[in-house]
N, C-alpha and C positions, 0 to 999 in steps of 0.2 A: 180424240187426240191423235195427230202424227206424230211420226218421228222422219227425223232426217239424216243421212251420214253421210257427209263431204269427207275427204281425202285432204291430208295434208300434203304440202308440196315443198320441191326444189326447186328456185329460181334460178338462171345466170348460166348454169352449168359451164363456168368460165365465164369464156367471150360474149356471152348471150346477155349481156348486162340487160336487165327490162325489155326482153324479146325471147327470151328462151325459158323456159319451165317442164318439170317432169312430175306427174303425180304421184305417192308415195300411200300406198295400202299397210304401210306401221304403226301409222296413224289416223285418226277420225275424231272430226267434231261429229259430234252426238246432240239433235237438237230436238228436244220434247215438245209440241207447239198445240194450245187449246185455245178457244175462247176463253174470256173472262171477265169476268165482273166485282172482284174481288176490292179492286181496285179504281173508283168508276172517275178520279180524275185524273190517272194515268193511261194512256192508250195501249202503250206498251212497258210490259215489267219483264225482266230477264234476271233468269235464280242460275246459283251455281251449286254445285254440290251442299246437302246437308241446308237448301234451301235458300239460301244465303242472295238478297240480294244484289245482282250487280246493276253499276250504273256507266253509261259514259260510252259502254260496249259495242263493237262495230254487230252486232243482233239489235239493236237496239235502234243506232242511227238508219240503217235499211230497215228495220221496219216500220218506225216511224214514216221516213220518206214514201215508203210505199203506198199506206193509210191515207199519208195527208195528199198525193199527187192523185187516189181515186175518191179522195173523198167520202172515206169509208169510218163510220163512225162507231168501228168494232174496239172490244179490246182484248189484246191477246198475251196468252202468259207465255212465254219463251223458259224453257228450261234446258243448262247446257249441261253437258255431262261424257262430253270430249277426253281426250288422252295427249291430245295436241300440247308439248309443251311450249309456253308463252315465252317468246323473245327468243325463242332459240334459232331462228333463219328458218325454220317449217312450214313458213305460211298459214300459222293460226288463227291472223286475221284474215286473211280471204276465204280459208277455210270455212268461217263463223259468219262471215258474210255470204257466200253460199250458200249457207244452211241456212239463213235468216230468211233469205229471198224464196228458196224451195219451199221455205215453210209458208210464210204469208201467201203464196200465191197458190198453192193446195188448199188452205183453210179457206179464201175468198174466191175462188175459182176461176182467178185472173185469166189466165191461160196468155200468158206471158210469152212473146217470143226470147227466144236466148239472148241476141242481141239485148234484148229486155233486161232480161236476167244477171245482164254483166254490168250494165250502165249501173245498175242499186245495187249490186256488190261493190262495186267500183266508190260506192259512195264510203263504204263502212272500211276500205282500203285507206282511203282519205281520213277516216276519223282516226284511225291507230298511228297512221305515218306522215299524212301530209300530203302525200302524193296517190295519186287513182291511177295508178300502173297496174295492169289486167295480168302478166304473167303469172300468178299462184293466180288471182282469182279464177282467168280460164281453163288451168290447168285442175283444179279443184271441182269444177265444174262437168268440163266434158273428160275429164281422164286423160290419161297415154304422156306422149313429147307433145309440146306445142312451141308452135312458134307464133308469135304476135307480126303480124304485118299493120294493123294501124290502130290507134285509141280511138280516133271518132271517125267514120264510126268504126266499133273495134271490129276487128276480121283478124281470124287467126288460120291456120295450119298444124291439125295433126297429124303426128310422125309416128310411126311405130317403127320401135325399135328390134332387135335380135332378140328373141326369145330363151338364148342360151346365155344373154347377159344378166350377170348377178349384180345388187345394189343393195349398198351399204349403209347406211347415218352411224357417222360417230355424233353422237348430243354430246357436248361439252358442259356441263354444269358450271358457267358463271354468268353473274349478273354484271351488266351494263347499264345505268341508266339512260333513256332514250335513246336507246342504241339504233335501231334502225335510223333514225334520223341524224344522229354523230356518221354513220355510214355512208350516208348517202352526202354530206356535206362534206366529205373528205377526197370525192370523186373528182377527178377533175374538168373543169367546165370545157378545157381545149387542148389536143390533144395532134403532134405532128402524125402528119399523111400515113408516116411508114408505120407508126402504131396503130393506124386507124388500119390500114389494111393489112397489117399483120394478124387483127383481132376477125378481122373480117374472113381473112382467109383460114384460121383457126377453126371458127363456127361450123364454115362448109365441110371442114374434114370430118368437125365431129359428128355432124348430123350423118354425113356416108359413114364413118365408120362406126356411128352404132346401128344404123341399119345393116350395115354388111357384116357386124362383127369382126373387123377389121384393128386389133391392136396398136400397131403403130399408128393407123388415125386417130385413133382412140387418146393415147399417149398426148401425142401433139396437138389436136385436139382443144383438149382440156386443158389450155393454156391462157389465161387471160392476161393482156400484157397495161392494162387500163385500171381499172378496176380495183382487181385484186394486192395489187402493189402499193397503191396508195391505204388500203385497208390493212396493210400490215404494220401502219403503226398503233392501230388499237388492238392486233392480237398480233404479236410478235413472237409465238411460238409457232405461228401458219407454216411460214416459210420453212422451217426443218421438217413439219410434220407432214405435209408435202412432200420434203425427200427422202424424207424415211419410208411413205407408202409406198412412193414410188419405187425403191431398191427390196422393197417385200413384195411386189408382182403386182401391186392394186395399176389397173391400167388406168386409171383417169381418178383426178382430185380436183374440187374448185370446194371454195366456201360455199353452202350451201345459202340462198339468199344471201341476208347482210349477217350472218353468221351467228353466233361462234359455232354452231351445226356444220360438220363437213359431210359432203356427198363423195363417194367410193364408185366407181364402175370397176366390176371384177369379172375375170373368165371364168367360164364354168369348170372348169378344173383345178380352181385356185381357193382355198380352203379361205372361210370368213377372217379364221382364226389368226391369219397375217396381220388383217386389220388391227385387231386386238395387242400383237405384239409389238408392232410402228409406233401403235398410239401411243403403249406403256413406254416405251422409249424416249419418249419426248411428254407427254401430258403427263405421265406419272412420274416421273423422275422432277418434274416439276410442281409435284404437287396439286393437280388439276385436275377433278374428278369429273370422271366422263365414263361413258357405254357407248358401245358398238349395239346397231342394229340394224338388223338384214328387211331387204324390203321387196315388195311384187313391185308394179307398176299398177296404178291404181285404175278403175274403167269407167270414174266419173260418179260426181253426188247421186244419189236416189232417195227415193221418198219412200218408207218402208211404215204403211198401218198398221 
């Protein structure tokens, strides 16, 4: 048996709508991976905690795809045992898709190039959302900032950021049904010049200012003027909670994916503990239960025997 831990991630970081992503060491899918035979007209079976079952799961659609594109007439058990919460904007499914592809291609000794790697994660993206947008699945994958420069075929860019910058997840505790996908339909398809390069110009500062450490880039930045706006009629407490961070010192806010998970960039002299008192401001005084929590930058999936 392997094991596998992928990194869950932040999409968008603002302006970066399906182009920008940060990997998040808070969390990890956890993916147990054997032969088996248990099951001999199943190819692939995927358990969750306390054994359980699941079906439909992007571990499941990549591995399938994998088996049936080499032809390979193994069958293997998938056990997940992750921390990654599900629909909270964390990138769970790329996470798990990740993990699915690290695993099949250790147990069959693919040797897979990355580009490889992404294309059949990209598949099990597709099975949760709809869309095979690579931002969490690359960033899940190789670790750090990335930026996406094309889907096919995909080519990204990793960024490393300031090493004295601190990061946050507020996790929001509520449920949406098909949320990711009410998210992304509420985007809008067109979009004047001056917003388009407002947003454009945004991205650039942020990428400099968290490499340089640079606050007010940071600040402004972390602005999306696309996006996020349109996404605040399904969570209309964003927009205060947003301005409540921001007058507690947190230097940068965007929904973290397609939400309700927000992402925090904070200076290193700036106590977590702000976080916590913005949110209760606004999420508690509403009724809205949620946790703060602090995070590394993640350094990419590995496959751990």
């Amino acid at each position: 048996m392997i094991t596998v831990i992928s990194c869950a991630s932040s999409a968008n970081l603002g302006p970066g709508y399906d182009s920008a992503s940060i990997a998040l060491n808070a969390f990890h899918e956890i993916l147990d991976a054997e032969f088996s035979n248990s099951e001999p007209s199943i190819p692939v079976v995927v358990t969750g905690r306390k054994e359980s079952r699941l079906l439909g799961t992007p571990q499941e659609k990549v591995a399938e795809a994998i088996l049936h594109d080499f032809g390979s007439n193994e069958h293997i058990k998938l056990a997940s045992r992750g921390n990654i919460p599900w629909g909270s904007g964390l990138g769970s499914s790329g996470a798990c898709s990740v993990a699915a592809v690290l695993a099949v291609n250790e147990l069959l000794g693919l040797h897979l190039s990355r580009e490889s790697m992404i294309k059949y994660a990209a598949i099990g993206e597709y099975t949760v959302t709809g869309t095979a947008h690579l931002d969490n699945v690359v960033a899940s994958l190789v670790g750090g900032l990335v930026m996406i420069e094309s889907l096919n075929p995909p080519r990204w860019h990793k960024i490393s950021i300031h090493p004295d910058l601190k990061i946050a997840v507020i996790n929001i505790h509520i449920e949406i049904a098909e949320k990711t996908k009410k998210c992304r339909a509420v985007v809008p398809e067109q979009t004047k010049i001056e917003t388009a390069v407002t947003n454009a110009r945004n991205l650039a500062m942020l990428i400099l200012g968290l490499k340089a450490y640079d606050p007010e880039m940071i600040k402004v930045g972390m602005n999306d003027v696309i996006v996020e706006p349109a996404r605040s009629a399904i969570y209309p407490f964003y927009p205060k909670l947003k301005e409540k961070l921001l007058v507690h010192g947190v230097l940068g806010v965007a929904l973290s994916g397609a939400g309700p998970s927000v992402l925090c960039v904070v200076g290193e002299d700036q106590p977590i503990g702000n976080i916590r008192i913005a949110a209760q401001e606004v999420l508690g005084l509403n009724r809205i239960p949620f946790d703060v929590i602090e995070s590394g930058v993640c350094g990419g999936a590995v496959v751990a025997r």
